[in-house]
LUMPA-546979 format. One record per residue (C-alpha): residue number from 1; z, x, y; residue in one letter. Coordinates in steps of 0.2 Angstrom, whole numbers, plus 2048, in hexadecimal, padded with zeros to 3 digits. Layout:
N
(NUM, (Z, X, Y), "A"),
...
//
This chain:
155
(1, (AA2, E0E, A17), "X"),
(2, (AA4, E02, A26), "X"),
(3, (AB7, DFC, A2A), "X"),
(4, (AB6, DEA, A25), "X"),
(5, (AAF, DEE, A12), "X"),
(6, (ABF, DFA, A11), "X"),
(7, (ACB, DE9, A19), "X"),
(8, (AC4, DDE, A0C), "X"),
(9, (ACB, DEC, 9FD), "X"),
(10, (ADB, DE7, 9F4), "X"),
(11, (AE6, DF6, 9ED), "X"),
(12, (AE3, DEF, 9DB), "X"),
(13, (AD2, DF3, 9DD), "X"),
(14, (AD2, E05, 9E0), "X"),
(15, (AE3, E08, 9D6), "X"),
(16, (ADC, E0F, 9C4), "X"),
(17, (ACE, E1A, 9CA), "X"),
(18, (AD4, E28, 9C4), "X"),
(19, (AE7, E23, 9BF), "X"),
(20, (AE6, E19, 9B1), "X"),
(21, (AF9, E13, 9B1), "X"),
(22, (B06, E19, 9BA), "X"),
(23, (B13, E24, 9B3), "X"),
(24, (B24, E1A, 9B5), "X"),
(25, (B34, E1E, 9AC), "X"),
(26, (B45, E15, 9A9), "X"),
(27, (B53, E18, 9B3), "X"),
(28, (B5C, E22, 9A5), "X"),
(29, (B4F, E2D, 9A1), "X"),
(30, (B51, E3E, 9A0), "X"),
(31, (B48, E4C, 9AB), "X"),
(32, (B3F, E51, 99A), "X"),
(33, (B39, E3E, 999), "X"),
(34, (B36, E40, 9AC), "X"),
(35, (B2D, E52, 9A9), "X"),
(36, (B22, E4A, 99B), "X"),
(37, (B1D, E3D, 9A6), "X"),
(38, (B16, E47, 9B5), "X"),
(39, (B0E, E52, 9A6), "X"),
(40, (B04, E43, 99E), "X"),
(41, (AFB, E3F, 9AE), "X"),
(42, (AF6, E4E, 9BA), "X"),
(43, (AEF, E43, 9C5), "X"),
(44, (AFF, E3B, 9CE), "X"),
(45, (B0D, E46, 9D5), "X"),
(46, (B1A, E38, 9D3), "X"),
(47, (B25, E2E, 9C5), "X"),
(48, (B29, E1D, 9CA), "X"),
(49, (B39, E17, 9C3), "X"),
(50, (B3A, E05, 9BD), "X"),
(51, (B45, DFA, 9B4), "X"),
(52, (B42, DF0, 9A3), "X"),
(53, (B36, DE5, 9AA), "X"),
(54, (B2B, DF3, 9B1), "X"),
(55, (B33, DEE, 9C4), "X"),
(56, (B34, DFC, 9D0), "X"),
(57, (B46, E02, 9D3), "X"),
(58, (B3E, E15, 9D9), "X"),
(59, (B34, E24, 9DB), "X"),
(60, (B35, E37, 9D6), "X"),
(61, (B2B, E42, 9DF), "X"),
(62, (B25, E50, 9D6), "X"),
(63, (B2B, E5C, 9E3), "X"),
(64, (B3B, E56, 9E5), "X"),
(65, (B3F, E57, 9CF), "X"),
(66, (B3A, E69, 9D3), "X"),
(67, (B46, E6B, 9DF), "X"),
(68, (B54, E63, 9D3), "X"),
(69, (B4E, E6C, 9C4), "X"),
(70, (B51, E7D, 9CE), "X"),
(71, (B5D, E7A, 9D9), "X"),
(72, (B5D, E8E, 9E1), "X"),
(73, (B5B, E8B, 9F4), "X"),
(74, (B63, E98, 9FA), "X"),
(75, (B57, EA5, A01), "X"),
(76, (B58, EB7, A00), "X"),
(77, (B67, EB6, 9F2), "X"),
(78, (B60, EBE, 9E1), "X"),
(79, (B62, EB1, 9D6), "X"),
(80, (B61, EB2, 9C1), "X"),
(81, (B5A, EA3, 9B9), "X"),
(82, (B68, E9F, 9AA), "X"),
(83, (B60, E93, 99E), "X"),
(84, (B6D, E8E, 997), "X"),
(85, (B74, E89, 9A7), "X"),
(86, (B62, E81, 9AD), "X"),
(87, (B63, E77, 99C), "X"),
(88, (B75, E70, 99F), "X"),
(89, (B71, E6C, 9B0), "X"),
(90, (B5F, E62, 9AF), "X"),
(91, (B64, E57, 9A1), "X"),
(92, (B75, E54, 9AA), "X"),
(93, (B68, E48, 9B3), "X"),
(94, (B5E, E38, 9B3), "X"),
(95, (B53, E30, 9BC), "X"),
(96, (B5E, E23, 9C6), "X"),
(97, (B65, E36, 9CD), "X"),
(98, (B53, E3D, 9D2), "X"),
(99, (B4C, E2D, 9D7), "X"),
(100, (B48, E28, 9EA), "X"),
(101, (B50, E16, 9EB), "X"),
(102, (B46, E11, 9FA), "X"),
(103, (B33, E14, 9F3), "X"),
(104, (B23, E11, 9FB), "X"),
(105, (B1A, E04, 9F4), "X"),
(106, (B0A, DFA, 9F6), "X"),
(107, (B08, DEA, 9EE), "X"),
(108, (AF7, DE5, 9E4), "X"),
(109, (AEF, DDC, 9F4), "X"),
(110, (AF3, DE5, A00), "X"),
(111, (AE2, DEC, A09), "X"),
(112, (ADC, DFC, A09), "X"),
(113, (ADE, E01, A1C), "X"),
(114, (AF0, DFB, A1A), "X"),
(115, (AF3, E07, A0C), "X"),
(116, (AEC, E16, A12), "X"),
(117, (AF6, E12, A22), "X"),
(118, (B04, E13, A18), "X"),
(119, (B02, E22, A0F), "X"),
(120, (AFE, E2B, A20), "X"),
(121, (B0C, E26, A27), "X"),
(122, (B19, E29, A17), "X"),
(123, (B0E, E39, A17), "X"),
(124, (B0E, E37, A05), "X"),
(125, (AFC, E38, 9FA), "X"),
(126, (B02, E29, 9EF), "X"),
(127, (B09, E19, 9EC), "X"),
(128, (B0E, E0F, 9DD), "X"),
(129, (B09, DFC, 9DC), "X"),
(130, (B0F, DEF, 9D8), "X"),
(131, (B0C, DDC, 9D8), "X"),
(132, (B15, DCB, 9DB), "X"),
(133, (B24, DCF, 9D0), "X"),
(134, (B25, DE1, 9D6), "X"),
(135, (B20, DE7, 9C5), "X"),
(136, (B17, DF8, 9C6), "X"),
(137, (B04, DF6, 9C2), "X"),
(138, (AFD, E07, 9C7), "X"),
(139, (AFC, E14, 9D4), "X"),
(140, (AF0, E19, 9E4), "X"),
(141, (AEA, E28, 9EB), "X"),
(142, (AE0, E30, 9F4), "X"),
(143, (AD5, E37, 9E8), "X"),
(144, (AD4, E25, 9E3), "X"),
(145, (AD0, E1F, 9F3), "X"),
(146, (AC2, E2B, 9F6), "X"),
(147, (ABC, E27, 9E4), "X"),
(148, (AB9, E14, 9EA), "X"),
(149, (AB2, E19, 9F8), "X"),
(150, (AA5, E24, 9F0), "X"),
(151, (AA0, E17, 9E6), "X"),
(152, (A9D, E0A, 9F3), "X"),
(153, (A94, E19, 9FB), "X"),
(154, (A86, E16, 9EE), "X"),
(155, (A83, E07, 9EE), "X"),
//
């Protein structure tokens, strides 16, 4: 696909190929609420946080609740799982603990080059949207990206 048909592409064109909505939390939400989030949509690697009015406050990365939820980095130590203990300590937390306050973001306009700049730079495979009122509106991909591009492909 030619450069200048990809310049003239807005980010709310391609966001909802293949994520439908974003999966956004509330700042008090549990990491079961956050953990039934990332399970209802497969497709995205990332709960955006936001605020009663759908505004982005931040982002949790599915790698990072990982890392929170089994918080054993010490390598070569035998360690034993305690569920119990796992338990107490994942619901001891909420989102506004988990949550990157500074997250990359695209805005509904902003055009396609710009955003896969973005994500190359971030090195990061997605990126919520939002509009004028930095309300989340959906999420872009890659696979998303490619999916647009395939169908301009065909015709």
């Amino acid at each position: 696909m030619p450069e200048i048909q990809l310049s003239k592409v807005d980010a709310k064109d391609v966001c909802r190929l293949i994520v439908k909505d974003a999966s956004t939390v509330k700042a008090n939400s549990s990491i079961d609420d956050i953990l039934k989030k990332m399970i209802e949509n497969l497709n995205t690697r990332h709960v955006y946080v936001v605020d009663n009015n759908s505004k982005l406050l931040g982002s949790i990365k599915f790698s990072n609740l990982i890392v929170h939820m089994f918080p054993f980095s010490s390598i070569g130590h035998k360690i034993e799982l305690n569920r119990e203990g796992l338990i107490n300590y994942k619901k001891s937390l909420i989102a506004m603990d988990l949550m990157n306050t500074k997250p990359t973001f695209a805005k509904e306009n902003d055009k396609l080059p710009y955003i896969i700049q973005l994500m190359n730079e971030k090195n990061i495979g997605e990126l919520p949207i939002i509009n004028s009122s930095n309300q989340v509106i959906g999420e872009i991909n890659f696979m998303e990206i490619i999916t647009y591009y395939l169908g301009q492909e065909k015709k």
